[in-house]
Backbone atoms as SQL, in Angstrom:
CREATE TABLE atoms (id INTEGER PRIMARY KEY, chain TEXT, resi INTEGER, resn TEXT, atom TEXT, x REAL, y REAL, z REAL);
INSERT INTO atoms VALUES
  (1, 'A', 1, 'UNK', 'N', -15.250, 2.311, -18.984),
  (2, 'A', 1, 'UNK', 'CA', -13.876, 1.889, -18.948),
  (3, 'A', 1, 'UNK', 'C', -13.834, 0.503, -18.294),
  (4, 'A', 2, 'UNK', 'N', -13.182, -0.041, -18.931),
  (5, 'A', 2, 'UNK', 'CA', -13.219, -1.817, -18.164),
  (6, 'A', 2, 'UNK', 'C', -11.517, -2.183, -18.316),
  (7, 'A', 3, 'UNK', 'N', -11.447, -3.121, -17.463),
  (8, 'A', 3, 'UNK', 'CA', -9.821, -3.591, -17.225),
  (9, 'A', 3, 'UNK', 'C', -10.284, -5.564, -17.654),
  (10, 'A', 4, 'UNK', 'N', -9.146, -5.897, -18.125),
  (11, 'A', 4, 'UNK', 'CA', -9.034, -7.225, -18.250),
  (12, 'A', 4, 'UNK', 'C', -8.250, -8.239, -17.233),
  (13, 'A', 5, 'UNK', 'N', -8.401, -8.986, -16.678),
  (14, 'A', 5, 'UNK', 'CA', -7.598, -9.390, -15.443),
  (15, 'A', 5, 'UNK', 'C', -7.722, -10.966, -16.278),
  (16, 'A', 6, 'UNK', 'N', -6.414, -11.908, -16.281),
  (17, 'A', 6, 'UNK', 'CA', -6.332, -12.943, -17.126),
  (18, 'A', 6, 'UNK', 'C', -5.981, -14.065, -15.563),
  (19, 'A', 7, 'UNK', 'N', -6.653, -15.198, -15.710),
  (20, 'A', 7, 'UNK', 'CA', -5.859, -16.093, -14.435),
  (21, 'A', 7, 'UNK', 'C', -6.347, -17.694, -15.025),
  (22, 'A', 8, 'UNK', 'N', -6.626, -18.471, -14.317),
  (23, 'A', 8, 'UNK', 'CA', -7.235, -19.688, -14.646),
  (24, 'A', 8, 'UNK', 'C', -8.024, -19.874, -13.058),
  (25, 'A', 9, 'UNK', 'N', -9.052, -21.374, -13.567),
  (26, 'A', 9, 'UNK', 'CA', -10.117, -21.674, -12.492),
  (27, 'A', 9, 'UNK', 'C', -9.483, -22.545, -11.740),
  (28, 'A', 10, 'UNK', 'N', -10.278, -23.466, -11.141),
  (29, 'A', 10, 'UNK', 'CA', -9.770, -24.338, -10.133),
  (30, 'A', 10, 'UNK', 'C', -9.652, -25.476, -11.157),
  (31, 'A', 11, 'UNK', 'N', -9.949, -25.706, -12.393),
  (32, 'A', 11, 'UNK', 'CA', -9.571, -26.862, -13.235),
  (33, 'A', 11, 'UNK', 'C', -8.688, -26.675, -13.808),
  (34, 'A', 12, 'UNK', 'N', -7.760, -25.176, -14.007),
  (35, 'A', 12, 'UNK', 'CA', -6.531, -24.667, -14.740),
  (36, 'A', 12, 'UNK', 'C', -7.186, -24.594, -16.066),
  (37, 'A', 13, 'UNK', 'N', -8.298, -23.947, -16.327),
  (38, 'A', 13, 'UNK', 'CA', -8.644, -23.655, -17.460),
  (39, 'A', 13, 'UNK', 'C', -8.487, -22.263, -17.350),
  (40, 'A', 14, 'UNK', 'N', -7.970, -21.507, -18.797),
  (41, 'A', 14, 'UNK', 'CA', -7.720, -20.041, -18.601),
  (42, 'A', 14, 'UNK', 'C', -9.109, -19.557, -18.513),
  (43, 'A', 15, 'UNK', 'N', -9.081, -18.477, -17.565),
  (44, 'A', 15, 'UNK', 'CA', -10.551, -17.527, -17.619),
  (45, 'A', 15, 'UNK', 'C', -10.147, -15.691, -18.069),
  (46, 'A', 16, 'UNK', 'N', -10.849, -15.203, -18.748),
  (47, 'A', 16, 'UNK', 'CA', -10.485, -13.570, -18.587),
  (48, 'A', 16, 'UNK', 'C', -11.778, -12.997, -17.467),
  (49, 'A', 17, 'UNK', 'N', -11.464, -11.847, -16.797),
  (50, 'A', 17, 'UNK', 'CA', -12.211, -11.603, -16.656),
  (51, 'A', 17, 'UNK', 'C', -12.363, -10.179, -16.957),
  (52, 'A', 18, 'UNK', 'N', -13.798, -9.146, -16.920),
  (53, 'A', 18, 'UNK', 'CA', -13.744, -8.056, -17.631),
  (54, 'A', 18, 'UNK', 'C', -14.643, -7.070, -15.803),
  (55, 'A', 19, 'UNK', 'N', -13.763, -6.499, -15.476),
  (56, 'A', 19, 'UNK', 'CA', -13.725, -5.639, -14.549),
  (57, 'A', 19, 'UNK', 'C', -14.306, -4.320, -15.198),
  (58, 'A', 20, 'UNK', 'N', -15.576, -4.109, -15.088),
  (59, 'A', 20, 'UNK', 'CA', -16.349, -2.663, -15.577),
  (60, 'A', 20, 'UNK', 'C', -15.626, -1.729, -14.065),
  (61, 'A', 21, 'UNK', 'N', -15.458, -0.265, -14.475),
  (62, 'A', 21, 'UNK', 'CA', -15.125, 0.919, -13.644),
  (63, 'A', 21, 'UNK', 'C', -16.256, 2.171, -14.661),
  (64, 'A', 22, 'UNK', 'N', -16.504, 2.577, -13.441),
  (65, 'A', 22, 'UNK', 'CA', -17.637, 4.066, -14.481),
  (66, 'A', 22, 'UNK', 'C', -15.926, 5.044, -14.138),
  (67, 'A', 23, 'UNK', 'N', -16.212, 5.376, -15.093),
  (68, 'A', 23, 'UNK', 'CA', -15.417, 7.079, -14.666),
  (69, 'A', 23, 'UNK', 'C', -15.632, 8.017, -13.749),
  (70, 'A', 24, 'UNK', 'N', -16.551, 8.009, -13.085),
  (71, 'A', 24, 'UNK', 'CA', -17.157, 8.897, -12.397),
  (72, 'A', 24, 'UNK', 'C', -16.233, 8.734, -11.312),
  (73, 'A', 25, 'UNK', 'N', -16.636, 7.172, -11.159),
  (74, 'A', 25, 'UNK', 'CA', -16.219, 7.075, -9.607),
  (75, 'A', 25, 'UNK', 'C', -14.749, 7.158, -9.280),
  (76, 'A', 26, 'UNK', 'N', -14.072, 6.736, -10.190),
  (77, 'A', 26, 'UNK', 'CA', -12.631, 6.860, -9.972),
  (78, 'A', 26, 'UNK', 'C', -12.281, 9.026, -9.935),
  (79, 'A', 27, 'UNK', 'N', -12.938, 9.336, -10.203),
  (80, 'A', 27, 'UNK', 'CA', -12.827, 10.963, -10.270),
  (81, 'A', 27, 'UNK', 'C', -13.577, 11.275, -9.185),
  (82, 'A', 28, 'UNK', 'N', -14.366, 10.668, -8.668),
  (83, 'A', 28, 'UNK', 'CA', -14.966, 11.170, -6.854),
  (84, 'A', 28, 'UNK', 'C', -13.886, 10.412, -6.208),
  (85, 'A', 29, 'UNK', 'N', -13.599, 9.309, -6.291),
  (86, 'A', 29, 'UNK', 'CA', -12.547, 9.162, -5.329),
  (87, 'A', 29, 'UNK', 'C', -11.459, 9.792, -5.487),
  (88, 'A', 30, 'UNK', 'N', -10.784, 10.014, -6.384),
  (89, 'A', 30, 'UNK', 'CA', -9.873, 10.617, -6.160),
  (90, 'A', 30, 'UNK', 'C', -10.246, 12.184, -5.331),
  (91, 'A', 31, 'UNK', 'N', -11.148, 12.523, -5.789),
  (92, 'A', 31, 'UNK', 'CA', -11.762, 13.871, -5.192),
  (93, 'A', 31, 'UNK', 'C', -11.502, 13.990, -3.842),
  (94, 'A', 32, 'UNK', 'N', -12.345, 12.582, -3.039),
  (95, 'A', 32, 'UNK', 'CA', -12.277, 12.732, -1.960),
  (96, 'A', 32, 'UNK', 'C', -10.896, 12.656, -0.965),
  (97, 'A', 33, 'UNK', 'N', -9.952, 11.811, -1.738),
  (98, 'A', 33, 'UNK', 'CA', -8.154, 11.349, -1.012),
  (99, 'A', 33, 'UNK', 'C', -7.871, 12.844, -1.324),
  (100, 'A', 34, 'UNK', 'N', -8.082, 13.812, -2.426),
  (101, 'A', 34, 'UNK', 'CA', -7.508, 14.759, -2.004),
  (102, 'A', 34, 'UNK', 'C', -8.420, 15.997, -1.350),
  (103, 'A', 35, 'UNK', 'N', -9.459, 15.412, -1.168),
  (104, 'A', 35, 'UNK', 'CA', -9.995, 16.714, 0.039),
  (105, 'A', 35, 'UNK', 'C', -9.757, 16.436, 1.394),
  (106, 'A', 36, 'UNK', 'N', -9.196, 14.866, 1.577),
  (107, 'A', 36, 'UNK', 'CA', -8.658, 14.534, 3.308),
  (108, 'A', 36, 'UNK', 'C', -7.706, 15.033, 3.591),
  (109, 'A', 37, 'UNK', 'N', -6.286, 14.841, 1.972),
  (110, 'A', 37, 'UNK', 'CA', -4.927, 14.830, 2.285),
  (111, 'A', 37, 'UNK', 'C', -4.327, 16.393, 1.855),
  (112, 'A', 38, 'UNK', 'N', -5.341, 17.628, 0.931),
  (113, 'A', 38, 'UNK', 'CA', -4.977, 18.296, 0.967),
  (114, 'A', 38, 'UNK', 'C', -4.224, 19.399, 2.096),
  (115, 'A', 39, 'UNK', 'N', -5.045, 19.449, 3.099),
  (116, 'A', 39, 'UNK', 'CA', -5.109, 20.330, 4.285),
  (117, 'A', 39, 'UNK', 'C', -3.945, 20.024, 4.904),
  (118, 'A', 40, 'UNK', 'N', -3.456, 18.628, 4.767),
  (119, 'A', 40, 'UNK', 'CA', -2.324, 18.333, 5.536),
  (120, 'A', 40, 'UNK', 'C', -1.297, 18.806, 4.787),
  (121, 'A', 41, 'UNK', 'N', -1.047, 18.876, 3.599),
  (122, 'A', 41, 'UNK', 'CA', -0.217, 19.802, 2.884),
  (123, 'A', 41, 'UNK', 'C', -0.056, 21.042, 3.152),
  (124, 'A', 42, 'UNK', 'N', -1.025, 21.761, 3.380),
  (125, 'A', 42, 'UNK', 'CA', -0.817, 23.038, 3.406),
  (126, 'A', 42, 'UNK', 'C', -0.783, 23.667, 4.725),
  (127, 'A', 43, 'UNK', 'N', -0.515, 22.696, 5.835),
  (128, 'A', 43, 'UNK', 'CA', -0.031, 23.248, 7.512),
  (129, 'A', 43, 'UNK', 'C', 1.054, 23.652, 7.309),
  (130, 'A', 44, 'UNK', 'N', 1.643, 23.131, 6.812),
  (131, 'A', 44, 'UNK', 'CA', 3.948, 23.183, 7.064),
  (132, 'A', 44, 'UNK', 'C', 4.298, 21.895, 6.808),
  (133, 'A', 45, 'UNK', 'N', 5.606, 22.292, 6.845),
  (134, 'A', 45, 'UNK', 'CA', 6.780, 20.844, 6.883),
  (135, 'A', 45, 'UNK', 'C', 6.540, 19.564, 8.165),
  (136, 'A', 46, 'UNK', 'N', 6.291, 20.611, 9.280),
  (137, 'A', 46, 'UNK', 'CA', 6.184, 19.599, 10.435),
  (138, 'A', 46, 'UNK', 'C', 5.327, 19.222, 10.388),
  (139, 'A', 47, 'UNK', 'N', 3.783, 19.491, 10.204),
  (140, 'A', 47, 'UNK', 'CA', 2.775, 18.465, 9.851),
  (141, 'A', 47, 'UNK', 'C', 3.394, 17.856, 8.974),
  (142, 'A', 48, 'UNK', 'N', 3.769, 17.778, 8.123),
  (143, 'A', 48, 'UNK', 'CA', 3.610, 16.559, 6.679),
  (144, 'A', 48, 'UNK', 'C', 5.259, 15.629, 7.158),
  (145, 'A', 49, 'UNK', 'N', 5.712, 16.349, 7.745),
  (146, 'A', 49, 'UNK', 'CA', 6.949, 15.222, 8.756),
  (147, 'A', 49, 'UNK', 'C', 5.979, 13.925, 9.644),
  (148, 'A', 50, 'UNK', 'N', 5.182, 14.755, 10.267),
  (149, 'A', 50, 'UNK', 'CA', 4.710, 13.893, 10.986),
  (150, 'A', 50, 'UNK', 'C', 3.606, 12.492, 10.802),
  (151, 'A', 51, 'UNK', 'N', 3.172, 13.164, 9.248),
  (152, 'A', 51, 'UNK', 'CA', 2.260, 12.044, 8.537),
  (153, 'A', 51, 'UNK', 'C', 3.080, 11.113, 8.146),
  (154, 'A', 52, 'UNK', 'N', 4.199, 11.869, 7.499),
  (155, 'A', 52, 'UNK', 'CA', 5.447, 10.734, 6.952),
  (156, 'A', 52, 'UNK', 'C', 5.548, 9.441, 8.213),
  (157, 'A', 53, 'UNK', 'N', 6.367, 9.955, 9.447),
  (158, 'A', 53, 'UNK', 'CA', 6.557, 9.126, 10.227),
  (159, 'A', 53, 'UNK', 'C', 5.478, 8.259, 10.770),
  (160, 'A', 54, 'UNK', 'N', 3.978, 8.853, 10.350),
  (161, 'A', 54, 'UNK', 'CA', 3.184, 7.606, 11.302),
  (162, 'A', 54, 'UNK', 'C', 2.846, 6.322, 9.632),
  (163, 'A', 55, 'UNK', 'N', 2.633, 6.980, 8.308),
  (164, 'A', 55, 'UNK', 'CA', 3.074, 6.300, 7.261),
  (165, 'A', 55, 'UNK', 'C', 4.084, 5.118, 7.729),
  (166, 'A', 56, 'UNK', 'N', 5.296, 5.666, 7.934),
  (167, 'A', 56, 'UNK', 'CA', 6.750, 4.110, 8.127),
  (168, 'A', 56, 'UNK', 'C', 6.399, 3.514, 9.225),
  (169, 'A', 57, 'UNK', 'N', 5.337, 4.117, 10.519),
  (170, 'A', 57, 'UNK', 'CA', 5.141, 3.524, 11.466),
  (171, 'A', 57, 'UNK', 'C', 4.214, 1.789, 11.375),
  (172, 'A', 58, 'UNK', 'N', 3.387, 2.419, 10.227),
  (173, 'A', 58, 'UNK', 'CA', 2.223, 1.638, 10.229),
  (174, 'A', 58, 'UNK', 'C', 2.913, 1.198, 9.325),
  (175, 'A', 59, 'UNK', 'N', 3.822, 1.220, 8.208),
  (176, 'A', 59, 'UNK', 'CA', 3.973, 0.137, 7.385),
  (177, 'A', 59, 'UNK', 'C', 5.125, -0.642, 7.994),
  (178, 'A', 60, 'UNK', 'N', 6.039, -0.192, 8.727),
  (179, 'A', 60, 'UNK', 'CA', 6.856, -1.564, 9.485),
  (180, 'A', 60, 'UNK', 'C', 5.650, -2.062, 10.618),
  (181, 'A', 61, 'UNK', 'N', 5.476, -1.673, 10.851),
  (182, 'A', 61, 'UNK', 'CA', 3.682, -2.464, 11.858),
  (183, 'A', 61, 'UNK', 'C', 3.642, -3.765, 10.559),
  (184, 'A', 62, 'UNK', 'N', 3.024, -3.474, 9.390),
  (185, 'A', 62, 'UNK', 'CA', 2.463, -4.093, 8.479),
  (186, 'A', 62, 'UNK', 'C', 3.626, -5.416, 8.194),
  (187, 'A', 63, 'UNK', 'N', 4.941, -4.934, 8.224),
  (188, 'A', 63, 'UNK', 'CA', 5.814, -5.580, 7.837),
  (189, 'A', 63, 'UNK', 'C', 6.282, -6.986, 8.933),
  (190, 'A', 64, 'UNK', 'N', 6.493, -6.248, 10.001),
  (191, 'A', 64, 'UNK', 'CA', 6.548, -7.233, 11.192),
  (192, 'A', 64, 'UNK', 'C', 5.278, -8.370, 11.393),
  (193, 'A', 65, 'UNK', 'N', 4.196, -7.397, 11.499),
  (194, 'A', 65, 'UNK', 'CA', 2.653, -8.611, 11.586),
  (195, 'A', 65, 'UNK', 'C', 3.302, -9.432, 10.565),
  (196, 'A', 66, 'UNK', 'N', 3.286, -9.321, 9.609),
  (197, 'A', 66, 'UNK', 'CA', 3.531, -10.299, 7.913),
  (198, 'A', 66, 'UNK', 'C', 4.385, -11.500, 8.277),
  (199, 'A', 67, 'UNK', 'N', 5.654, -10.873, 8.918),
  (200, 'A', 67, 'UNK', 'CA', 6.747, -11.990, 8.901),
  (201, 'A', 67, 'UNK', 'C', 6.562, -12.461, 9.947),
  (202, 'A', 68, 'UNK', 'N', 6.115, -12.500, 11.198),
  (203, 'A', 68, 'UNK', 'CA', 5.478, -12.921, 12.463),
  (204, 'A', 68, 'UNK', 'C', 4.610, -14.389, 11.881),
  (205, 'A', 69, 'UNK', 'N', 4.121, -14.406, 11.077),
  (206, 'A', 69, 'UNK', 'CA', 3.123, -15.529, 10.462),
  (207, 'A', 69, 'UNK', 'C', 4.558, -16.036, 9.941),
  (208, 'A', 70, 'UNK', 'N', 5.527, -15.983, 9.004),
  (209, 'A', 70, 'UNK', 'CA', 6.669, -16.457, 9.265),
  (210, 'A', 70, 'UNK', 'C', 7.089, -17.489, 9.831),
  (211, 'A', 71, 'UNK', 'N', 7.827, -16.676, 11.352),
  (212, 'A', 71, 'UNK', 'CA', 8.206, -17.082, 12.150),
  (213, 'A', 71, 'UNK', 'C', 7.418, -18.172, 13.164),
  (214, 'A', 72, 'UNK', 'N', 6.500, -18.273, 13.063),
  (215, 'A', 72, 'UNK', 'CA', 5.442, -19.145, 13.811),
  (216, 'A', 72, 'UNK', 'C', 5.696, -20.545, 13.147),
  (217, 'A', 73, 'UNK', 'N', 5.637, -20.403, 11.067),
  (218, 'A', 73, 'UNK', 'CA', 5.743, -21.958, 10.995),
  (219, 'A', 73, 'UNK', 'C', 7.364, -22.529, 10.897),
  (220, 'A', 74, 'UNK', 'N', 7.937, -21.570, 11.781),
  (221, 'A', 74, 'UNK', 'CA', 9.732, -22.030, 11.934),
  (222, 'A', 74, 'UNK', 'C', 10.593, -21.344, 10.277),
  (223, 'A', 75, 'UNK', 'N', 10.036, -20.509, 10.285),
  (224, 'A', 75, 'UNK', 'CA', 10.804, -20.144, 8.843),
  (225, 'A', 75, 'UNK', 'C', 11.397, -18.506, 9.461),
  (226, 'A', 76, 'UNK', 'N', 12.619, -19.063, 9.346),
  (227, 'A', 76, 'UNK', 'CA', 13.281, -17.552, 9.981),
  (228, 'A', 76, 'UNK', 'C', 14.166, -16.674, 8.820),
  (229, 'A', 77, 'UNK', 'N', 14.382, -17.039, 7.884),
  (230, 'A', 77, 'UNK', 'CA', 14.890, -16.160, 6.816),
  (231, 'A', 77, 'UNK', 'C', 14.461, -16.677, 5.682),
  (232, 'A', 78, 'UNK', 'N', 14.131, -15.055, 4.908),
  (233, 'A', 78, 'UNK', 'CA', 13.249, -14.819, 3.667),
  (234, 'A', 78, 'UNK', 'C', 13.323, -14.480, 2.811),
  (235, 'A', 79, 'UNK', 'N', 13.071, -14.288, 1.935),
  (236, 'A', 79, 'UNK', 'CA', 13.175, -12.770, 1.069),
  (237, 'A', 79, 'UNK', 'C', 12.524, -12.589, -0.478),
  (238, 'A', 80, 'UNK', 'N', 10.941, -11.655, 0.267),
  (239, 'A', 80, 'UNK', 'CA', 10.254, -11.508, -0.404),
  (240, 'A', 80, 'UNK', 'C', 8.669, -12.420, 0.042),
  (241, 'A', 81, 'UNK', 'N', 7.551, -11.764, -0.629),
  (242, 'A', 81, 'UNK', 'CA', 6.130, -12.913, 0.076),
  (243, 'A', 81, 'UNK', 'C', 5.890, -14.447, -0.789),
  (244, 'A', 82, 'UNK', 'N', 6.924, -14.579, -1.077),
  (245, 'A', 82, 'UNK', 'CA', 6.811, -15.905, -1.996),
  (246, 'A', 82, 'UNK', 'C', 6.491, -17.107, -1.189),
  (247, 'A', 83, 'UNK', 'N', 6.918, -17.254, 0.158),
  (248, 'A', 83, 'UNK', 'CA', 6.565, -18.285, 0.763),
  (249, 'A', 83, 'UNK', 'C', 5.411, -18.120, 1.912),
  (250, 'A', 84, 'UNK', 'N', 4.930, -16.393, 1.698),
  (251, 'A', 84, 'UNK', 'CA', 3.425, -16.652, 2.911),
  (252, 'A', 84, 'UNK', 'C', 2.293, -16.547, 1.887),
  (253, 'A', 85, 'UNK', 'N', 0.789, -17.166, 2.504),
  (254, 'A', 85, 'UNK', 'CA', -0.015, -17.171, 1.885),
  (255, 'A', 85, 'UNK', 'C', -0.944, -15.815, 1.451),
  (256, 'A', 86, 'UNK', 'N', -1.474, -15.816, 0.515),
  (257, 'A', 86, 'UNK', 'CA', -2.079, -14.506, -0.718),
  (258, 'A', 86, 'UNK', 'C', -2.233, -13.510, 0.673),
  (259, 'A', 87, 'UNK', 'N', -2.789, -13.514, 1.388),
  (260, 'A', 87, 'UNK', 'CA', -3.328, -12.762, 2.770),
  (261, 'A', 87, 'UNK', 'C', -2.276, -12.255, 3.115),
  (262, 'A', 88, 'UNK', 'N', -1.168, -12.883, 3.631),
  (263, 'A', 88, 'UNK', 'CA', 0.011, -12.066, 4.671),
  (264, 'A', 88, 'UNK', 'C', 0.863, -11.695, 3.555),
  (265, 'A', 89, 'UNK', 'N', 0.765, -12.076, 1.938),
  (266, 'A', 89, 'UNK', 'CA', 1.673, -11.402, 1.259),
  (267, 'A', 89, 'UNK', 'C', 0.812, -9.873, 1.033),
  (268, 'A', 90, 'UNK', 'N', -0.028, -9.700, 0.800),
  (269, 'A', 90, 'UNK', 'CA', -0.837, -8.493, 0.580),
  (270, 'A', 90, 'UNK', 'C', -0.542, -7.759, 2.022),
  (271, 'A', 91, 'UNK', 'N', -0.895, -8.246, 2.860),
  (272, 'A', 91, 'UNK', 'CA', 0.286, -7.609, 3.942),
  (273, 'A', 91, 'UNK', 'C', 1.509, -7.195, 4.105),
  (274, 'A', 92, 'UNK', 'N', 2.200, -7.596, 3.245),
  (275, 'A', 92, 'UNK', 'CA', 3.569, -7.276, 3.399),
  (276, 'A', 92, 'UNK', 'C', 3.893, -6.272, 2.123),
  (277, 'A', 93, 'UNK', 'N', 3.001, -5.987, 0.917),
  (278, 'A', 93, 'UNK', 'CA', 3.665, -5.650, 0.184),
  (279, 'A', 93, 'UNK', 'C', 2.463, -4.249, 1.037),
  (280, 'A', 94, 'UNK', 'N', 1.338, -4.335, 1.524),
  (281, 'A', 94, 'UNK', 'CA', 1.080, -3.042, 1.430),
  (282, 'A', 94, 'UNK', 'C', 1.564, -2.551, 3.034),
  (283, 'A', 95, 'UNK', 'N', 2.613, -3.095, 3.515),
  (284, 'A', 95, 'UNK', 'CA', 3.731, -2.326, 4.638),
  (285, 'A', 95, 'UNK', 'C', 4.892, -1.552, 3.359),
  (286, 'A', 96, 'UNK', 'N', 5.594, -2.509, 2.872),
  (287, 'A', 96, 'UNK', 'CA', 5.776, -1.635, 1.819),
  (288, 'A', 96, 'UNK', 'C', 5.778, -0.612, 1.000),
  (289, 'A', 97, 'UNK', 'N', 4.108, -0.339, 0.416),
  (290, 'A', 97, 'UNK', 'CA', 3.858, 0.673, -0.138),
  (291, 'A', 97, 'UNK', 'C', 3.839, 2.124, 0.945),
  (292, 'A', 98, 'UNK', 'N', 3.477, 1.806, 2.307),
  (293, 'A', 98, 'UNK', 'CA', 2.921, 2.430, 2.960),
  (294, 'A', 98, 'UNK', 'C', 4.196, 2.748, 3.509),
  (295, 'A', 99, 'UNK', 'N', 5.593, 2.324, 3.771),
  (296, 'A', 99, 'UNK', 'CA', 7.066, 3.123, 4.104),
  (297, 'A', 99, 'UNK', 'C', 7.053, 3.586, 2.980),
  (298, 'A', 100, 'UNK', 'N', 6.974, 3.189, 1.433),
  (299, 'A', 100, 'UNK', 'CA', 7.251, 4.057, 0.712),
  (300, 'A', 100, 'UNK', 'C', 6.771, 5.501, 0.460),
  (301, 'A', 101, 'UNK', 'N', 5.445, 5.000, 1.052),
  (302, 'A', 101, 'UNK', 'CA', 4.748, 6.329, 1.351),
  (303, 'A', 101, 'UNK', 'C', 5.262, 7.597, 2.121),
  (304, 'A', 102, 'UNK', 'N', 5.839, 6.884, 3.165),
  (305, 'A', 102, 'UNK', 'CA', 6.248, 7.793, 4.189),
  (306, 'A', 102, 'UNK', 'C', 7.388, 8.117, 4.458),
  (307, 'A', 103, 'UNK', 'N', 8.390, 7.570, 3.446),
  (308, 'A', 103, 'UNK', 'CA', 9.903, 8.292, 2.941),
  (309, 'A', 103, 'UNK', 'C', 9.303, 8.996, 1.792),
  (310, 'A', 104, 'UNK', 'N', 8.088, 9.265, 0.989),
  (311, 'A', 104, 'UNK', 'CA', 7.927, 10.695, 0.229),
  (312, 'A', 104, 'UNK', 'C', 7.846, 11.764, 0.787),
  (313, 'A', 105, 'UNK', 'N', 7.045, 11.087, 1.968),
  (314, 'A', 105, 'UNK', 'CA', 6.290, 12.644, 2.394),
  (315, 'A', 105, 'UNK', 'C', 7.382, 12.946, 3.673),
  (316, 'A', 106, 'UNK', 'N', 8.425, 12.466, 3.939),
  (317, 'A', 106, 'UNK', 'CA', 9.277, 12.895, 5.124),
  (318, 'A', 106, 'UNK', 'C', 10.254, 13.731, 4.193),
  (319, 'A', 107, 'UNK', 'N', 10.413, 12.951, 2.956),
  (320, 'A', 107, 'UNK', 'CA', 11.212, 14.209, 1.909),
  (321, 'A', 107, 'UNK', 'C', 10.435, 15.641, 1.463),
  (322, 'A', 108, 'UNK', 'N', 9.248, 15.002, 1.409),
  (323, 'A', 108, 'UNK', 'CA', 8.725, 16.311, 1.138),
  (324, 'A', 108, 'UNK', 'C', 8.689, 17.407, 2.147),
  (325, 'A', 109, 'UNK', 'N', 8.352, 17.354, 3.037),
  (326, 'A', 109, 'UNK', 'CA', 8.385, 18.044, 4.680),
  (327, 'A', 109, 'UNK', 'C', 10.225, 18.668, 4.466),
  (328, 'A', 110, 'UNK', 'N', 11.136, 17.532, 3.906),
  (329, 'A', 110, 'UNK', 'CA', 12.256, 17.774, 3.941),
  (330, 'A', 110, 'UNK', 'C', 12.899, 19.237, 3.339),
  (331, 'A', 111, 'UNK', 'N', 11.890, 18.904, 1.943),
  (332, 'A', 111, 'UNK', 'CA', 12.550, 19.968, 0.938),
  (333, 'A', 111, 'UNK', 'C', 11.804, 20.923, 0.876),
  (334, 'A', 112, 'UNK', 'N', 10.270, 21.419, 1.755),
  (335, 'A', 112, 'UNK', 'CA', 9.737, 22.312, 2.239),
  (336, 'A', 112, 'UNK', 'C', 10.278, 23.046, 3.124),
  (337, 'A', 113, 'UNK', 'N', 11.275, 22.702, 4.163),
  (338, 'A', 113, 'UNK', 'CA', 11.706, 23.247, 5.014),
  (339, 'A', 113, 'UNK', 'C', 12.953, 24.098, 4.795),
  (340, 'A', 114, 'UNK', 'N', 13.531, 23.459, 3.766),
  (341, 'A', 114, 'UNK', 'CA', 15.118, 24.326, 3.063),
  (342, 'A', 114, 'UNK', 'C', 14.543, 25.529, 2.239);
């Protein structure tokens, strides 16, 4: 299985590039995220409450570090990683993913408990 990723070089000439993946490995990893994250499922609601909350913990962590680089070069309102560099935007979007993460699993804990 291979993925195509399209960009250009440092001369702005287009390049493709061809990203090989075996199958295997994407099926052990996944294997393994759910032999860490199963168990935590199956304590209760209040465990999986509590993964939720350290999830939004660490992704506003993620979010604040991000805009902190921001605020340093005098730029105090934003919106969105368009103006920090590739590094602190990958920071910011994976604070992001990682509250989003942790408003699933605080719902889930939620609707386990009713």
């Amino acid at each position: 299985m291979s993925w195509w990723a399209y960009g250009r070089d440092k001369t702005g000439k287009p390049v493709v590039w061809q990203i090989d993946v075996d199958l295997m490995q994407v099926i052990f990893v996944l294997g393994l995220l759910v032999t860490f994250f199963a168990p935590s499922l199956l304590r209760g609601p209040m465990a999986i409450f509590a993964d939720g909350i350290r999830f939004l913990v660490a992704g506003v962590a993620c979010l604040v570090v991000s805009k902190t680089s921001l605020f340093r070069r005098g730029i105090w309102v934003s919106w969105g990683p368009k103006v920090m560099t590739k590094w602190w935007a990958r920071l910011y979007k994976l604070g992001y993913a990682l509250m989003a993460i942790g408003v699933f699993l605080v719902l889930v804990a939620y609707g386990r408990a009713s």
